[in-house]
C-alpha positions as CSV (number, residue, x, y, z in Angstrom):
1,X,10.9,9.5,-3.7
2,X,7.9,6.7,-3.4
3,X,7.5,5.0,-6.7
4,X,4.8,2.7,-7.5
5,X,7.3,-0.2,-7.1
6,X,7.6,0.8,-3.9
7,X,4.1,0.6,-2.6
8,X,3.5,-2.8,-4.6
9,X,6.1,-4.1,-2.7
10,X,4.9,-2.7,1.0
11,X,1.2,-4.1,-0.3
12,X,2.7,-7.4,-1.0
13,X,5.2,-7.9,2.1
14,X,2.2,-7.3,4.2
15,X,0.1,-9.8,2.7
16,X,3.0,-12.1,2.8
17,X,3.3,-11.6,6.6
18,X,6.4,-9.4,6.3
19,X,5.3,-6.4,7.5
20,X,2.3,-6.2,10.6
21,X,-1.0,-3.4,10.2
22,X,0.8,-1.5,12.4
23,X,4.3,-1.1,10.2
24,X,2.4,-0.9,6.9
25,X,-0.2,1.7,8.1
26,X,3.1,3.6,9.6
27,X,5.1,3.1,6.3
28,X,2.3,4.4,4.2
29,X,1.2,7.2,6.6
30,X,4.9,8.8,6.3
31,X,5.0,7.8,2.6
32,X,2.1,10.0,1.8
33,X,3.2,12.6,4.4
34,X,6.3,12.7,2.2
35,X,4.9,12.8,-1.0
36,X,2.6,15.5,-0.2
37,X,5.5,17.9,1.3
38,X,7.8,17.0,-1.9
39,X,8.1,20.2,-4.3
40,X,9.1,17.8,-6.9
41,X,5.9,16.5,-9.2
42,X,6.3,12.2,-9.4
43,X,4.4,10.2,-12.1
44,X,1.4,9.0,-10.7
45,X,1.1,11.1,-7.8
46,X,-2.4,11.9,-7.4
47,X,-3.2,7.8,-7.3
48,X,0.2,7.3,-4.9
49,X,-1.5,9.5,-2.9
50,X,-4.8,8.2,-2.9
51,X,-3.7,4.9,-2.2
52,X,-1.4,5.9,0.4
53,X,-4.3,7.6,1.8
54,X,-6.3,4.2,1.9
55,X,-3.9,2.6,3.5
56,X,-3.0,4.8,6.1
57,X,-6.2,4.9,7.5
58,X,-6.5,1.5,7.7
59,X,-6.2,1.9,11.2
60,X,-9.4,4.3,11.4
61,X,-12.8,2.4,11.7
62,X,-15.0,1.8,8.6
63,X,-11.7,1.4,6.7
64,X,-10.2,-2.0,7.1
65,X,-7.6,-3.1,5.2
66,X,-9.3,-5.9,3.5
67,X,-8.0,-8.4,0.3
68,X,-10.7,-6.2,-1.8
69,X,-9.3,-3.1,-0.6
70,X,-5.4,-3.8,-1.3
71,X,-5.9,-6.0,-4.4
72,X,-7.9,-2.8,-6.0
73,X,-4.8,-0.7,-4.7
74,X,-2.5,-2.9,-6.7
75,X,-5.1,-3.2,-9.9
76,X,-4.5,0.7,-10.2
77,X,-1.2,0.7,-10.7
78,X,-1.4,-2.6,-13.4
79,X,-0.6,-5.3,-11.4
80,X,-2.8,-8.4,-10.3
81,X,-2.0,-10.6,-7.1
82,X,-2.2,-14.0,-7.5
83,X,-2.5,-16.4,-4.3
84,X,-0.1,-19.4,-4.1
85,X,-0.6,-21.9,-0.7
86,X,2.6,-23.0,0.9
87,X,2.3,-25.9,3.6
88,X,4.5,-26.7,6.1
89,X,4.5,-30.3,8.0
């Protein structure tokens, strides 16, 4: 099952460098592949799969995945990102 927590968390690994285009786009393309085929109705499905939908075709030109794009992704489901600067000597 893909939860809401669950995309918040891919959203904010890739910002944070955890996850590259290529992983996230691939999470969120098989995420939305699953959701779609799953006979079982999920609480916010139809914006799951909207955003999943975004994301996945960040890969596809005219749809970058850009900080407006991903932090309006996270503003639909209630949550805000905030940027904190880390510097290393």
């Amino acid at each position: 099952m893909i939860t809401r927590a669950d995309v918040i968390d891919h959203i904010l690994a890739y910002l944070n460098g955890s996850l590259t285009e290529d992983e996230f786009i691939a999470w969120a393309e098989a995420a939305f592949i699953q959701l779609s085929e799953s006979e079982t109705d999920q609480p916010d499905e139809e914006t799951l799969l909207d955003v999943l939908g975004s994301i996945g075709a960040g890969d596809s030109p005219g749809f970058s995945l850009t900080w407006s794009v991903l932090s309006d992704c996270l503003k639909r489901f209630g949550a805000v990102v905030r940027v904190e600067l880390e510097t290393h000597p």
